[in-house]
C-alpha positions, 0 to 999 in steps of 0.5 A: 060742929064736926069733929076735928083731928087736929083742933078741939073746939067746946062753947060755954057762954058765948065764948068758943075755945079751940085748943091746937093740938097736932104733936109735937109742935103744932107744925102748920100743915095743910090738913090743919089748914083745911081744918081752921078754914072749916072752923072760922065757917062754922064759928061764924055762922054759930049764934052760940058764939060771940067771941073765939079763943085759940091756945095751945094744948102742948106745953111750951108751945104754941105753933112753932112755924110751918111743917117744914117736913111738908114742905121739902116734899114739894117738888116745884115752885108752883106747888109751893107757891099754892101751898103759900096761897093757901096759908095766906087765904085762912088767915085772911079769913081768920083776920076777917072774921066779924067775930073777936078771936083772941090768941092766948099764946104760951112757948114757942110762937115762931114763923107760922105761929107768930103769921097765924096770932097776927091775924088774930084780933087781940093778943096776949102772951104769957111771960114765957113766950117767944116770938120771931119771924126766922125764916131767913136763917132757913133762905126764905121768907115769911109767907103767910103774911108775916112781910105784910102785917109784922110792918102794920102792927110794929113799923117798917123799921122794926118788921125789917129788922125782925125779918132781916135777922130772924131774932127772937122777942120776948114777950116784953118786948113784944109788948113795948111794940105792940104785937101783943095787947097784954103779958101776964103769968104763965099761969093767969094767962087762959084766966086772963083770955076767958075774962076779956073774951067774957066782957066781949060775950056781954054784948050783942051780936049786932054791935060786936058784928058791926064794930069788927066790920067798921075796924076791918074796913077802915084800916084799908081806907083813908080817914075820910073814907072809913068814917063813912063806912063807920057810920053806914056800920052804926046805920046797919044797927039802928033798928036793932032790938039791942040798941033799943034795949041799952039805951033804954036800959042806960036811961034807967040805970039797969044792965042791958039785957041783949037778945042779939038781935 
């Protein structure tokens, strides 16, 4: 993979861990941007990774919004508006991806941040985190897709409130929403997101490629309709060499050894 200004990415058992590293708050800019859109291409064409894991490489952060400093250097609506389109194409890229991406986040997940872990597949939070959508104190709003996925993972009610007044969240009550699947200590929480991340590592490609296509598809469709594309997914891995060999290893009482293929 190339090398990165601004994420640092090391594999190690199936699993790809990208520290965010852009001092001092991990501000989201367009080279970062760039860099994340090159890194879901790579990490999903690469075999030697099944799952992905992005935390934070400053202390008491995690992104703490979009670089507003950028942003006032823009003169017109147009050109704020591609910037707004550009944030919303990587992370509907990162929510796309048929590989799991878990955030581990830790410190200040606010505006940008908190758009960029709701676009991620699993979320867990240390018992230090804070979250919030604050974009209204600064006379806008969120642009990355915080209007849209907030409502979709906590209701409307809760979304509008969030958005209206720009509170901020604890992780606990993040937790009782559903914006995160699990809090834990400060420090178990890359411990934490390695273990789950390595469950996930265990199986084959095929089914984990398929079972993230299946959620995909039917959050948009109505029941009957996702149902279908459920079983054109499990259709797609019938043949597989990793569903012949875990029903066999199922009928014989043994571990399944996957080949991801």
């Amino acid at each position: 993979m190339p090398d990165y200004q601004f994420l640092n990415l090391s594999i190690e058992e199936g699993i790809g861990f990208v520290k965010i590293n852009r001092p001092p708050v991990n501000a989201l800019g367009r080279g970062f941007l760039d860099e994340l859109d090159r890194l879901i291409d790579e990490a999903a064409a690469d075999k030697r990774i099944k799952v992905l894991i992005f935390a934070s490489a400053i202390p008491n952060v995690f992104i703490a919004g979009v670089d507003l400093k950028e942003m006032a250097e823009l003169s017109t609506p147009d050109e704020i508006l591609k910037v707004v389109r550009r944030g919303q194409e990587v992370f509907n890229k990162l929510e796309n991806c048929q590989k799991p991406v878990i955030a581990a986040i830790q410190g200040a997940c606010v505006g940008g941040g908190q758009e960029f872990v709701m676009a991620c597949h699993i979320r867990i939070a240390s018992d230090r985190t804070r979250f919030a959508q604050p974009e209204i104190t600064l006379g806008i709003i969120p642009g990355f897709g915080g209007s849209q996925r907030l409502p979709r993972i906590v209701g409307a009610a809760r979304a509008t409130e969030l958005i209206l007044t720009g509170d901020l969240l604890t992780p606990q009550e993040a937790f009782r929403m559903g914006l995160v699947n699990h809090v834990v200590s400060d420090g178990a929480l890359l411990k934490t997101a390695r273990e789950i991340a390595k469950k996930i590592a265990r199986h084959g490609l095929p089914a984990i490629h398929a079972a993230m296509r299946a959620i995909g598809r039917g959050l948009d469709l109505p029941l009957a309709e996702g149902l279908k594309a459920e079983a054109e997914e499990f259709k797609s891995i019938a043949a597989t060499r990793d569903m012949q060999e875990g029903i066999k290893a199922f009928l014989e009482k043994r571990q399944p050894k996957f080949t991801d293929s």
